[in-house]
N, CA and C atoms of all chains as a GROMACS GRO file, in nm:
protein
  597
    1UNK      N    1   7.838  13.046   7.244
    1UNK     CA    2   7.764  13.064   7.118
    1UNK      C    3   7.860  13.123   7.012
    2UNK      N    4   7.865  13.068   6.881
    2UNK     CA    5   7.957  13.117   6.812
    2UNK      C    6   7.883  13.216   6.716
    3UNK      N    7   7.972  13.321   6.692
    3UNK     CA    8   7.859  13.401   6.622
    3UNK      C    9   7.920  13.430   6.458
    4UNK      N   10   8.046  13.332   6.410
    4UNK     CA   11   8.101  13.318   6.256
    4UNK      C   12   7.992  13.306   6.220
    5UNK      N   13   7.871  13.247   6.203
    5UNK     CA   14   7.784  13.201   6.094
    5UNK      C   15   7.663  13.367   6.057
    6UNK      N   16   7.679  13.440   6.162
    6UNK     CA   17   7.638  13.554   6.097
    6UNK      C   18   7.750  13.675   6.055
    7UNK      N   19   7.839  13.657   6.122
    7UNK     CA   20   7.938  13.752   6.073
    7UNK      C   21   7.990  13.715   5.909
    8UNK      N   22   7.991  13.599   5.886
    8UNK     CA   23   7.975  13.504   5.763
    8UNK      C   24   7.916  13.564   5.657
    9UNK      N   25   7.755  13.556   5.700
    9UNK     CA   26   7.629  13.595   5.600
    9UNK      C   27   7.661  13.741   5.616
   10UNK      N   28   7.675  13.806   5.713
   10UNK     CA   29   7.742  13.961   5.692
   10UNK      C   30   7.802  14.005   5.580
   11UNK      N   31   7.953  13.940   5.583
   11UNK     CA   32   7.994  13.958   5.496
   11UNK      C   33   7.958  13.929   5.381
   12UNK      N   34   7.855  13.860   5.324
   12UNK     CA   35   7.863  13.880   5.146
   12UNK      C   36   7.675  13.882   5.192
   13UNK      N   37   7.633  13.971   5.254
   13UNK     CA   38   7.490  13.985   5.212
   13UNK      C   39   7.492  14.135   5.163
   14UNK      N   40   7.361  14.192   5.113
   14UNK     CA   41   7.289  14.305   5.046
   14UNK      C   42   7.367  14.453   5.137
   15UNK      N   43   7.351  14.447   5.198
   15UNK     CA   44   7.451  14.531   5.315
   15UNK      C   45   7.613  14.583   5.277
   16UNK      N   46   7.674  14.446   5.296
   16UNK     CA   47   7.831  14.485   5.236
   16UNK      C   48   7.839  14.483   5.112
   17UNK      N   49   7.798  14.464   5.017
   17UNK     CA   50   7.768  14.468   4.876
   17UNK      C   51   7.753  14.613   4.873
   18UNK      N   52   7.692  14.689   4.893
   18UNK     CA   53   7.630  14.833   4.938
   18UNK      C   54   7.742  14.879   5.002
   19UNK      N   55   7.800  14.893   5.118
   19UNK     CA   56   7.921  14.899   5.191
   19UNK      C   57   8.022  14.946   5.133
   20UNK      N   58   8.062  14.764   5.072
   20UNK     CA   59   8.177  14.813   5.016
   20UNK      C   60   8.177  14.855   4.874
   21UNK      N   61   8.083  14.861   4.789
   21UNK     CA   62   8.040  14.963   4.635
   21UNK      C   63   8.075  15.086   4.639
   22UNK      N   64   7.979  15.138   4.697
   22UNK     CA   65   7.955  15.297   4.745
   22UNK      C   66   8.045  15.354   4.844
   23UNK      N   67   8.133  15.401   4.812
   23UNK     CA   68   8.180  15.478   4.966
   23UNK      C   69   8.121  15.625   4.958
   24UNK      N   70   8.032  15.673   4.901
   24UNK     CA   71   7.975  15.775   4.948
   24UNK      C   72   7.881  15.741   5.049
   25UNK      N   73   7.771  15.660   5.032
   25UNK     CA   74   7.711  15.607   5.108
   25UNK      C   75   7.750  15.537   5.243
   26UNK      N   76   7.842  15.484   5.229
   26UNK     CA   77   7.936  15.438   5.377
   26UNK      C   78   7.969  15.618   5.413
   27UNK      N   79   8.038  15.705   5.401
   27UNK     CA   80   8.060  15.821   5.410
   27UNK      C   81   7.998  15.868   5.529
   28UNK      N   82   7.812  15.830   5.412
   28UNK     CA   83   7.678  15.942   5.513
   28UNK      C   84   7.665  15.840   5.628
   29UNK      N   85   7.614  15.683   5.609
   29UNK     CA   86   7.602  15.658   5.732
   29UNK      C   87   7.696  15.638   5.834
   30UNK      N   88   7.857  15.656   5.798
   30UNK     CA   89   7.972  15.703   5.923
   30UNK      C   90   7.935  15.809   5.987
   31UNK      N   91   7.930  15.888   5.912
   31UNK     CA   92   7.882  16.030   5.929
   31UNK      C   93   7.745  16.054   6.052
   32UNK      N   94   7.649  15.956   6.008
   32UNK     CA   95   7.504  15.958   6.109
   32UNK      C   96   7.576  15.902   6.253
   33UNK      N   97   7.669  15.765   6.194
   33UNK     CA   98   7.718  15.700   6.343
   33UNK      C   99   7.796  15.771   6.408
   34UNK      N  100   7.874  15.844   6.381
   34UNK     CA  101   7.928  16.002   6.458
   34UNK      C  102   7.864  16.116   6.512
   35UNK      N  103   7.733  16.119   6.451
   35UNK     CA  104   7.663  16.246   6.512
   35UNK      C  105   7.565  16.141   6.619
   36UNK      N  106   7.534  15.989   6.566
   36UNK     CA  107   7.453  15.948   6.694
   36UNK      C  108   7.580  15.926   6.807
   37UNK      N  109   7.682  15.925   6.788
   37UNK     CA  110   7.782  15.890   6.921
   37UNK      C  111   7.802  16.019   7.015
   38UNK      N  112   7.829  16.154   6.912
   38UNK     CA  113   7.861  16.270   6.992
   38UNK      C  114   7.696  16.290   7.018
   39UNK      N  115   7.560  16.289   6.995
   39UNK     CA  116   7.466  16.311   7.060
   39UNK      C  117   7.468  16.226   7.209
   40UNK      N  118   7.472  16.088   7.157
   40UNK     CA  119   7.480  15.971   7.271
   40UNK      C  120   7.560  16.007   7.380
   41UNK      N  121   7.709  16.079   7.342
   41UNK     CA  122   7.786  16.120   7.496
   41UNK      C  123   7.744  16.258   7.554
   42UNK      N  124   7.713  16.328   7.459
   42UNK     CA  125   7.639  16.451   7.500
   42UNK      C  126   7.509  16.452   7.575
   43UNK      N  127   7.422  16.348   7.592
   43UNK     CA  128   7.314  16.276   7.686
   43UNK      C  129   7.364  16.213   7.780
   44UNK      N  130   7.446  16.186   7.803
   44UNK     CA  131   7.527  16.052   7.899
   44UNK      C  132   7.607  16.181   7.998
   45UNK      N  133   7.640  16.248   7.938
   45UNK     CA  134   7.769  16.364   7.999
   45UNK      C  135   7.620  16.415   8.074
   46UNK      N  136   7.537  16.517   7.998
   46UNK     CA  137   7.429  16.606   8.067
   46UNK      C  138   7.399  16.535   8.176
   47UNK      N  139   7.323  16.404   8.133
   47UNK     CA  140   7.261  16.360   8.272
   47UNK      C  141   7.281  16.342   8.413
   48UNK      N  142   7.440  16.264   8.348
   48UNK     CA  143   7.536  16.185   8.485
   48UNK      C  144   7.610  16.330   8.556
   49UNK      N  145   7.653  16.469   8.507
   49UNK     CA  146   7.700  16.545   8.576
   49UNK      C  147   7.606  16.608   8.633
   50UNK      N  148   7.461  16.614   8.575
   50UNK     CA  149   7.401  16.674   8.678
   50UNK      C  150   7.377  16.602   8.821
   51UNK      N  151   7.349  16.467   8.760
   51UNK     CA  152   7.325  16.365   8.892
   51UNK      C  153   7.439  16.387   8.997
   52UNK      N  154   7.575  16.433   8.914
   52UNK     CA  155   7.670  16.442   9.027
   52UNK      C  156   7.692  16.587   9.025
   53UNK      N  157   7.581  16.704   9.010
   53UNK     CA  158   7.566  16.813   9.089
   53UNK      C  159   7.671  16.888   8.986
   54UNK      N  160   7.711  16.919   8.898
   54UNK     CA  161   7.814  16.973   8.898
   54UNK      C  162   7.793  17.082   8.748
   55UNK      N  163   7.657  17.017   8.667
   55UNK     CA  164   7.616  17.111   8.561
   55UNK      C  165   7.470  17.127   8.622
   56UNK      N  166   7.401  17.249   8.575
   56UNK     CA  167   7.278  17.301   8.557
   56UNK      C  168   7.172  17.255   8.679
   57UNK      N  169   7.301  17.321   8.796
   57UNK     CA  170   7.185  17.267   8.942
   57UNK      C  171   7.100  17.353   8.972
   58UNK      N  172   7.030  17.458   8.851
   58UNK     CA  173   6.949  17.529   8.910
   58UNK      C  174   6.811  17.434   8.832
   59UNK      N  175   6.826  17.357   8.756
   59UNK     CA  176   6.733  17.243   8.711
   59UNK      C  177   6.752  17.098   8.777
   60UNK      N  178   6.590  17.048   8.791
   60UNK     CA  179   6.589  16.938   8.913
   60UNK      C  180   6.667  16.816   8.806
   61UNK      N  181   6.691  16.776   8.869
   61UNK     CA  182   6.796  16.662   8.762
   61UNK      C  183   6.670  16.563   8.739
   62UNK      N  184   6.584  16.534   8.769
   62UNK     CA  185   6.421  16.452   8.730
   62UNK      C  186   6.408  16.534   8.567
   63UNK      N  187   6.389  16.619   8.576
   63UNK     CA  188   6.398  16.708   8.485
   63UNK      C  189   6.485  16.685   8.340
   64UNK      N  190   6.590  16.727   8.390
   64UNK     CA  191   6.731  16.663   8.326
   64UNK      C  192   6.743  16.556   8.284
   65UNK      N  193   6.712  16.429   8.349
   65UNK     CA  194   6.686  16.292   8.300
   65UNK      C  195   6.611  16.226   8.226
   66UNK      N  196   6.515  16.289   8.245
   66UNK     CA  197   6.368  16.266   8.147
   66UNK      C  198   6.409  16.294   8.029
   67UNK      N  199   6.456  16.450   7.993
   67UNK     CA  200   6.461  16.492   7.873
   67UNK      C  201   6.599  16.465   7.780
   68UNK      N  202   6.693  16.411   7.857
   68UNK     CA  203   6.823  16.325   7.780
   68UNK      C  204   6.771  16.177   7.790
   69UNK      N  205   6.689  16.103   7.803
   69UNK     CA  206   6.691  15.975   7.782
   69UNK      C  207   6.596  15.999   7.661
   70UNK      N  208   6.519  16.074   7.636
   70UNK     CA  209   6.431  16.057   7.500
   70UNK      C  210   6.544  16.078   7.355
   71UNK      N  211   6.655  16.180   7.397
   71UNK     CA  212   6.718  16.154   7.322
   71UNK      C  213   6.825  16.083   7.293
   72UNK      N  214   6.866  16.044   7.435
   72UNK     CA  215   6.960  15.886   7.460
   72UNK      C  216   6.889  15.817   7.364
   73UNK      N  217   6.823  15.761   7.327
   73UNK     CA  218   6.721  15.635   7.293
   73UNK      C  219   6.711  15.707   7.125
   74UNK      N  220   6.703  15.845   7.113
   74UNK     CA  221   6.700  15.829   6.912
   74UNK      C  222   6.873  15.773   6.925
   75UNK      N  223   6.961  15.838   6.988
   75UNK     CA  224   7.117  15.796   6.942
   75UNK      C  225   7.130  15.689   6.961
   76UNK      N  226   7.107  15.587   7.034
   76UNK     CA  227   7.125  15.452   7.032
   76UNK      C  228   7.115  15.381   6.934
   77UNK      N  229   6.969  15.443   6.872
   77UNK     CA  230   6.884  15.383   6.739
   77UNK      C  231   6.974  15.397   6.641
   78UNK      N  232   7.030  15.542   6.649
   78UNK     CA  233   7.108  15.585   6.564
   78UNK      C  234   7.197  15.496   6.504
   79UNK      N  235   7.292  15.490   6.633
   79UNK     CA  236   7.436  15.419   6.655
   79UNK      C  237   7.438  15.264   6.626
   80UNK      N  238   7.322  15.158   6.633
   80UNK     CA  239   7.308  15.035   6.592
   80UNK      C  240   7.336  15.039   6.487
   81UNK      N  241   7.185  15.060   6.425
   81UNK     CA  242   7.164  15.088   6.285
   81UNK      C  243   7.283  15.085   6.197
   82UNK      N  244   7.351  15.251   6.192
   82UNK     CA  245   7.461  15.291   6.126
   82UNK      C  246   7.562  15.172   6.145
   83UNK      N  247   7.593  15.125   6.281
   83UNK     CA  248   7.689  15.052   6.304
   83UNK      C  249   7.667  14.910   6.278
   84UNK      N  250   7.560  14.862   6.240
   84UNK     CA  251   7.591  14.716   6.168
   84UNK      C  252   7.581  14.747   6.006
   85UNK      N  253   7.526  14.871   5.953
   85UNK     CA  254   7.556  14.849   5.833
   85UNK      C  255   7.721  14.945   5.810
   86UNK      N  256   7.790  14.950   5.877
   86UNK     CA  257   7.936  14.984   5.833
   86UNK      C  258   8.003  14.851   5.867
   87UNK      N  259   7.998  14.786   5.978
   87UNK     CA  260   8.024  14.650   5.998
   87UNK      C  261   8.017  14.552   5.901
   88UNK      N  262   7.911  14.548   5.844
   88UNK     CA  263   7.908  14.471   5.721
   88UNK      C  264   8.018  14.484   5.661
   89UNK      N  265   8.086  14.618   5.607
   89UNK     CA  266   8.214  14.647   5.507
   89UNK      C  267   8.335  14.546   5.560
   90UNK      N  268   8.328  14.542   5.660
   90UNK     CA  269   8.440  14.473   5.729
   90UNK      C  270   8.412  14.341   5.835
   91UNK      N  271   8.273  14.277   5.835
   91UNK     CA  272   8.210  14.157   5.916
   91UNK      C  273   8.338  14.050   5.982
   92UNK      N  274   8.427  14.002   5.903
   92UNK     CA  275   8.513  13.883   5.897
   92UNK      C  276   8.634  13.982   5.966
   93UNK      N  277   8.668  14.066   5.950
   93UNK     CA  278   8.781  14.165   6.028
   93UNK      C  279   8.770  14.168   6.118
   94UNK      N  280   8.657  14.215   6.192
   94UNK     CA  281   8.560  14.218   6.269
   94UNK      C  282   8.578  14.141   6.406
   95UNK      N  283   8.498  14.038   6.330
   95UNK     CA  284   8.546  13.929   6.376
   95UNK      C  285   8.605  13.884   6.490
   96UNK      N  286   8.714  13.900   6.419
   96UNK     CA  287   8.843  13.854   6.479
   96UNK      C  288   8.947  13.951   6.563
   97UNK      N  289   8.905  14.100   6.543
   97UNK     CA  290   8.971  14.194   6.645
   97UNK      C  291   8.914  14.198   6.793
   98UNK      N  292   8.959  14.192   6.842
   98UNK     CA  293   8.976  14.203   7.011
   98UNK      C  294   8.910  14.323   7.049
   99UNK      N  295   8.903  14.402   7.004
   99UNK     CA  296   8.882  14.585   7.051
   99UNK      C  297   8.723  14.546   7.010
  100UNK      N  298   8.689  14.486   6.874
  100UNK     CA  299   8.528  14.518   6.838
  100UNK      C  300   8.453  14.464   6.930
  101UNK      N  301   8.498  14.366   7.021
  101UNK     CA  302   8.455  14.239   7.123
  101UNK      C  303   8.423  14.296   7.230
  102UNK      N  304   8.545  14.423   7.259
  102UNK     CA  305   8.515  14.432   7.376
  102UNK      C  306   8.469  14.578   7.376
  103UNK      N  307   8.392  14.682   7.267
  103UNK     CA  308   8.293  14.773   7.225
  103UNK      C  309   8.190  14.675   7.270
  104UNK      N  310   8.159  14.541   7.196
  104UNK     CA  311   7.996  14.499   7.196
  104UNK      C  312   7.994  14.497   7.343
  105UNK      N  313   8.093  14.395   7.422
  105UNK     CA  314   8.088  14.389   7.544
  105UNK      C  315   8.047  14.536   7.624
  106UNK      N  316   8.078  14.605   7.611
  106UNK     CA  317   8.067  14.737   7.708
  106UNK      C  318   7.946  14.796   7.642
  107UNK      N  319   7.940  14.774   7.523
  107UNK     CA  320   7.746  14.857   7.460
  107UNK      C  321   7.656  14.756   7.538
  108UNK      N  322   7.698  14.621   7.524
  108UNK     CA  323   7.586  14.544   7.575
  108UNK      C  324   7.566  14.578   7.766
  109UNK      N  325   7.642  14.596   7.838
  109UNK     CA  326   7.672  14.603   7.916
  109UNK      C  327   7.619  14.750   7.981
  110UNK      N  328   7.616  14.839   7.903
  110UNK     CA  329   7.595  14.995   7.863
  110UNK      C  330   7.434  14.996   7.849
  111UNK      N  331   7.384  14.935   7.770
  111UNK     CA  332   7.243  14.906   7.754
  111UNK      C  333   7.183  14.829   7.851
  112UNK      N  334   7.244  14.674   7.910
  112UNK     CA  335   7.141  14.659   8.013
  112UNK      C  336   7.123  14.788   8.119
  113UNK      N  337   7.307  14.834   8.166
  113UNK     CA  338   7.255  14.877   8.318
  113UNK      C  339   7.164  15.044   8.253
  114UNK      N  340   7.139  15.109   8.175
  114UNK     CA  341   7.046  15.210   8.144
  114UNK      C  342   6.890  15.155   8.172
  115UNK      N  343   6.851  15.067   8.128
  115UNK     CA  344   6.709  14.988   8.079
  115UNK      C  345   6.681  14.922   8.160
  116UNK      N  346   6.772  14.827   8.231
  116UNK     CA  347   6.730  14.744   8.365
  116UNK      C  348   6.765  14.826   8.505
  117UNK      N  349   6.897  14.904   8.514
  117UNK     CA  350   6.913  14.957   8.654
  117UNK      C  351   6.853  15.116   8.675
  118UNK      N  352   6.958  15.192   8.571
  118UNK     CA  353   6.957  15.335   8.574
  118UNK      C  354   6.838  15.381   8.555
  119UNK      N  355   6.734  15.382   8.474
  119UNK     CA  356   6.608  15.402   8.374
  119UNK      C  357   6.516  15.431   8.487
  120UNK      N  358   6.477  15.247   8.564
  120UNK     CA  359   6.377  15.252   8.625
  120UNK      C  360   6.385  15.292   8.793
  121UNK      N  361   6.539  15.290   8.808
  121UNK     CA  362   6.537  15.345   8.977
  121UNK      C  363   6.577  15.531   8.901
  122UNK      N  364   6.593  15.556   8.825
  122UNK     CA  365   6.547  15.684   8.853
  122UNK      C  366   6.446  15.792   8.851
  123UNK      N  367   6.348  15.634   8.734
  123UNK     CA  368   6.206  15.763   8.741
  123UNK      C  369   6.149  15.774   8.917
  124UNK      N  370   6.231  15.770   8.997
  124UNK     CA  371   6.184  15.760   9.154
  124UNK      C  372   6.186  15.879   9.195
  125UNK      N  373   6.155  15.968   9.253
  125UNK     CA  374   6.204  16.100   9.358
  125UNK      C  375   6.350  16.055   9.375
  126UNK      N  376   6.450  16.174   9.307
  126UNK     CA  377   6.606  16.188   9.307
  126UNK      C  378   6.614  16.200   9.476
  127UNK      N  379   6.548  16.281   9.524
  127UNK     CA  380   6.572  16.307   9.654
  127UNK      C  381   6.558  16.222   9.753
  128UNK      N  382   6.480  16.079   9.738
  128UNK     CA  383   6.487  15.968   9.813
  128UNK      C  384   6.523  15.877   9.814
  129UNK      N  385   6.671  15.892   9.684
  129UNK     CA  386   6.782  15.786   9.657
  129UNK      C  387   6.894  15.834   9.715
  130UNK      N  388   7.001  15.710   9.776
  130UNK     CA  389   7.079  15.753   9.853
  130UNK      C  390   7.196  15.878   9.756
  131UNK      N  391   7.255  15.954   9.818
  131UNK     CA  392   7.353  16.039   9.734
  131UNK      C  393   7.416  15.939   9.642
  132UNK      N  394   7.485  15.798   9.761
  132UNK     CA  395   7.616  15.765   9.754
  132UNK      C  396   7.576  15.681   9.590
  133UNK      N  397   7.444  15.623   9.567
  133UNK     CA  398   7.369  15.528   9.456
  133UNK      C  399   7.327  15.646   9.320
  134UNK      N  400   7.301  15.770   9.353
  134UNK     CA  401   7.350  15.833   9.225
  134UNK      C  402   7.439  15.868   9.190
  135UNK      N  403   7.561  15.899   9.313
  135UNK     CA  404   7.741  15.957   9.225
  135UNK      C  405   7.733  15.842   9.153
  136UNK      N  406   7.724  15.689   9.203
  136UNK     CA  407   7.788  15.569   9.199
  136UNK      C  408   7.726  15.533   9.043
  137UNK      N  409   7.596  15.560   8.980
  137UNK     CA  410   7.493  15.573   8.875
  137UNK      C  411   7.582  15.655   8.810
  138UNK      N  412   7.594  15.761   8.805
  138UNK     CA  413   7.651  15.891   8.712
  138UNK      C  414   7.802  15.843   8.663
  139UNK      N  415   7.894  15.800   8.804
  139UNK     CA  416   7.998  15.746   8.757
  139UNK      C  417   8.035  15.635   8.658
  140UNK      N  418   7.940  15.516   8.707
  140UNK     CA  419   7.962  15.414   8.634
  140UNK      C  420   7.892  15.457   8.492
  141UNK      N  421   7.786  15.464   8.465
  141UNK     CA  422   7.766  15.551   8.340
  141UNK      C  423   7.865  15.608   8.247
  142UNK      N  424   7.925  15.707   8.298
  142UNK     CA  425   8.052  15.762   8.241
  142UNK      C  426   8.152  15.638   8.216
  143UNK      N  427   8.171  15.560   8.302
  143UNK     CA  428   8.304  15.514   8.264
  143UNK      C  429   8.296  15.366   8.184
  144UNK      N  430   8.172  15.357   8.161
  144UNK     CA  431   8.091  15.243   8.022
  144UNK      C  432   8.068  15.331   7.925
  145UNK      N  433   8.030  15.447   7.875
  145UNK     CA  434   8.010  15.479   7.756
  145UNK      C  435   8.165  15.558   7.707
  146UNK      N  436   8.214  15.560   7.811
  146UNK     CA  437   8.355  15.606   7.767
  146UNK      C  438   8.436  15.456   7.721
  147UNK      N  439   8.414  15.368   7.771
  147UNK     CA  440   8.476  15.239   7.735
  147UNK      C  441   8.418  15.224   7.562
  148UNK      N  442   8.288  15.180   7.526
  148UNK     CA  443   8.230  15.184   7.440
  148UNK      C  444   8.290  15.246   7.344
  149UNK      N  445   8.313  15.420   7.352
  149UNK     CA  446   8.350  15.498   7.258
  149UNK      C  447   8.518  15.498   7.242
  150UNK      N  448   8.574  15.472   7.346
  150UNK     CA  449   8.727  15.436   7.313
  150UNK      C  450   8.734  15.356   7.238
  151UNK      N  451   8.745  15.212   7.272
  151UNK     CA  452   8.694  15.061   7.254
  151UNK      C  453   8.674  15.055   7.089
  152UNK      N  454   8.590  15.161   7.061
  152UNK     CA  455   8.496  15.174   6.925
  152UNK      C  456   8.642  15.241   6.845
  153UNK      N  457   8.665  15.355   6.875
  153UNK     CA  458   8.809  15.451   6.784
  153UNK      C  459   8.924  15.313   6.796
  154UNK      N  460   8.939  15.229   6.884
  154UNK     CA  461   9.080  15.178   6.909
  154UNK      C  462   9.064  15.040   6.807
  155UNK      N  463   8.956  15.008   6.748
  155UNK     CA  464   8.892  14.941   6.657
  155UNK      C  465   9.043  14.949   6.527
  156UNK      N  466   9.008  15.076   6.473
  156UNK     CA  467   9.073  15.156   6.377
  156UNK      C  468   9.224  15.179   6.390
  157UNK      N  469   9.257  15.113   6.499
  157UNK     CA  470   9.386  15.145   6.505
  157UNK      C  471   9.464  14.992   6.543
  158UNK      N  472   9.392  14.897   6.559
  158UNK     CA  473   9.495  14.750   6.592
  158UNK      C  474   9.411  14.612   6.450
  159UNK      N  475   5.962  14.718   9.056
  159UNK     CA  476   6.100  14.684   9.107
  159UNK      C  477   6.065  14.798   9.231
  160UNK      N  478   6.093  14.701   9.317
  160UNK     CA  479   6.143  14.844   9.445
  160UNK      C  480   6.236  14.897   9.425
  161UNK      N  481   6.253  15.029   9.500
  161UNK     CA  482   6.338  15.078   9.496
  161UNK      C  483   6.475  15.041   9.548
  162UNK      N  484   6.440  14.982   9.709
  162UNK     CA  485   6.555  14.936   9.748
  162UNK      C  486   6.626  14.817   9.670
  163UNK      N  487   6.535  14.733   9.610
  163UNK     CA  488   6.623  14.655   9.534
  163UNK      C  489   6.679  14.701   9.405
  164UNK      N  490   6.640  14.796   9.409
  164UNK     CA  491   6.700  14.909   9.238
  164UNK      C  492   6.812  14.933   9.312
  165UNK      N  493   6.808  15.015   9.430
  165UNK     CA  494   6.921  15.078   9.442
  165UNK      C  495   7.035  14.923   9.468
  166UNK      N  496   7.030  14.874   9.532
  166UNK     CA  497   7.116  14.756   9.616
  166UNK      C  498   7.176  14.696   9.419
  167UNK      N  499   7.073  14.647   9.387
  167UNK     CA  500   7.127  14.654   9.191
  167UNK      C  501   7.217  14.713   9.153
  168UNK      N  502   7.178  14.874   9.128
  168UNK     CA  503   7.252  14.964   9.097
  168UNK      C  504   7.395  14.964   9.153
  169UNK      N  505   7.388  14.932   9.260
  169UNK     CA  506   7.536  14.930   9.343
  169UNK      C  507   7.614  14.818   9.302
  170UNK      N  508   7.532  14.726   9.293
  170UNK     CA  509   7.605  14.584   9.230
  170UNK      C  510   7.649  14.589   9.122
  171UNK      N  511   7.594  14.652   9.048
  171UNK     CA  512   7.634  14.674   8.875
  171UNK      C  513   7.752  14.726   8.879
  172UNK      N  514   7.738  14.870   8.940
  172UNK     CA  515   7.858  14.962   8.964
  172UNK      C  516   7.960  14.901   9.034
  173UNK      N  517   7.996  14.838   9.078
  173UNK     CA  518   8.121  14.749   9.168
  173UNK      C  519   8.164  14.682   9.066
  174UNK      N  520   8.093  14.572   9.019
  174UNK     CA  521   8.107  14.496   8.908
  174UNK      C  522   8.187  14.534   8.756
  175UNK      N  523   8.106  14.662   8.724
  175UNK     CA  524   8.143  14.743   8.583
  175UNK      C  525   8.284  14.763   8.659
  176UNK      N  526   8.253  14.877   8.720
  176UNK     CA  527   8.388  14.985   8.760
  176UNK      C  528   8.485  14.877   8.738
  177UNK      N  529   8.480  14.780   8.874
  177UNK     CA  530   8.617  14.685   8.852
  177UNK      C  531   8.690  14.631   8.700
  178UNK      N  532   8.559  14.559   8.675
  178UNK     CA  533   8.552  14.540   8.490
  178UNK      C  534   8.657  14.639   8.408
  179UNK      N  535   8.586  14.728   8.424
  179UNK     CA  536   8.703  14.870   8.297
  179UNK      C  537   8.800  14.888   8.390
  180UNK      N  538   8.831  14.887   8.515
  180UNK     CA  539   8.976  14.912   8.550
  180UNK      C  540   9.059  14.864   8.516
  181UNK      N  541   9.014  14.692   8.522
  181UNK     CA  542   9.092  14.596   8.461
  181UNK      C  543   9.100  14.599   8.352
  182UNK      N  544   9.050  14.619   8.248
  182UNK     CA  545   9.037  14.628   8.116
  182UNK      C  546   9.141  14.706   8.074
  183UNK      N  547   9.158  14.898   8.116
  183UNK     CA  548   9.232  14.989   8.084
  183UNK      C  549   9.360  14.935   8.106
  184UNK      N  550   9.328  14.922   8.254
  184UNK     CA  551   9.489  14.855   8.281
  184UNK      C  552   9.532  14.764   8.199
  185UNK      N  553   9.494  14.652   8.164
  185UNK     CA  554   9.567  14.602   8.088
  185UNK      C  555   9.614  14.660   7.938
  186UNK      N  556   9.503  14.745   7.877
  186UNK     CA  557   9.504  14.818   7.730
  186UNK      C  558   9.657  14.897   7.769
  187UNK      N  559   9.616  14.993   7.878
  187UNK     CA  560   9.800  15.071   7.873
  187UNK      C  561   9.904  14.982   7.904
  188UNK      N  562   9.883  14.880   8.014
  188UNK     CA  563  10.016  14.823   8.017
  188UNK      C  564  10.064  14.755   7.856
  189UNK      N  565  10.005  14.679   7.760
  189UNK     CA  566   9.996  14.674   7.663
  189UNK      C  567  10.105  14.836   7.567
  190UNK      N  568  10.027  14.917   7.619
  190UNK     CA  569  10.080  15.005   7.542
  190UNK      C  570  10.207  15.044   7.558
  191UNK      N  571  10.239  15.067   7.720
  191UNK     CA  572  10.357  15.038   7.752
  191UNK      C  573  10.469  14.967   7.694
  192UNK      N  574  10.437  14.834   7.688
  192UNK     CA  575  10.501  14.742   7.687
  192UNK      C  576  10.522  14.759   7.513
  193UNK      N  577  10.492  14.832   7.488
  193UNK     CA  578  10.476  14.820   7.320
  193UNK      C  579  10.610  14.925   7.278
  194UNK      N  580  10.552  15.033   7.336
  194UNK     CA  581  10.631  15.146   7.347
  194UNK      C  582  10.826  15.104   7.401
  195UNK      N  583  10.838  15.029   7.512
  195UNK     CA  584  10.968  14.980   7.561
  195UNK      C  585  11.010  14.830   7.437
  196UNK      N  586  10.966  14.810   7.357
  196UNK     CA  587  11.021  14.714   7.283
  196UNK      C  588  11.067  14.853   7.132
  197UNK      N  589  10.991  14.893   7.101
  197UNK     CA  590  11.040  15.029   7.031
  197UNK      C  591  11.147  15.124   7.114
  198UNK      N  592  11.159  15.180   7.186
  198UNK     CA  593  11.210  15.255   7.269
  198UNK      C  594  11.348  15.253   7.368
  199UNK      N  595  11.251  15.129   7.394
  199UNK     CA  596  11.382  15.066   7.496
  199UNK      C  597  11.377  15.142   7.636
   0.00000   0.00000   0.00000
């Protein structure tokens, strides 16, 4: 599927017009997409180290999980949002860099396994999942939203 | 979803990903490497 014909309309719709006009306004919503990313790893970090025992084991990690995915889910919102309207500034750049390809790849990738794997095998009793399927949860977790957020900075630099 | 097929999932994903970004990094540093020895020498 080729996806030039919206990166296309990206570039010269109501969005990058706005984008690239205003850089105060690009500014604030960089600004939101930075505080939804450091919220987003700051939910991702809490959850997955407790799952792997290593922060706040005097709280049941059921506990712990519940209450970082409500706010997993505003930063996500966050992080779209902000991030297709800064995208717009640059749609056709975009494009064509290698690094932005392989951010979507690892968000997309990042989002199924939360929503389809992680989400629903953990509203289960923690205690009647194998150890080895939550390190293995906590780990892989970590090492997709760390891809994502590298992936995302290394954007800015090739 | 059962569980056991959540978990047996979950494991699949995780094999899958993990390998995925190993390969990935690895290639990003060797890249960098290789970037660095054409500067460097």
């Amino acid at each position: 599927m080729d996806l030039y014909p919206f990166f296309d309309w990206l570039d010269t719709s109501l969005l990058a017009d706005i984008s690239k006009a205003y850089g105060g306004v690009f500014a604030v919503v960089q600004m939101l997409h930075l505080l939804g990313i450091s919220m987003l790893g700051g939910m991702v970090l809490v959850g997955d180290l407790r799952l792997l025992n290593i922060v706040m084991k005097d709280i049941p990690s059921e506990v712990v999980i519940e209450n970082t995915h409500k706010w997993f889910n505003v930063a996500l919102v966050m992080i779209i949002i902000s991030g297709i309207f800064m995208s717009s500034a640059v749609a056709l750049k975009l494009y064509y860099n290698t690094m932005f390809w392989a951010k979507m790849t690892s968000l997309t990738a990042g989002v199924v396994f939360v929503y389809a794997v992680r989400r629903p095998l953990l509203k289960f009793d923690h205690a009647s999942i194998k150890p080895i399927t939550l390190r293995m949860i906590a780990i892989t977790s970590i090492s997709i939203w760390f891809t994502v957020a590298a992936s995302g900075r290394w954007i800015g630099f090739s | 979803m059962k569980k056991e097929t959540l978990e047996k999932a979950a494991l699949g994903f995780a094999v899958v990903a993990l390998v995925s970004i190993g390969w990935f990094w690895s290639v990003q540093i060797g890249w960098v490497i290789e970037t660095l020895e054409m500067a460097y020498g």
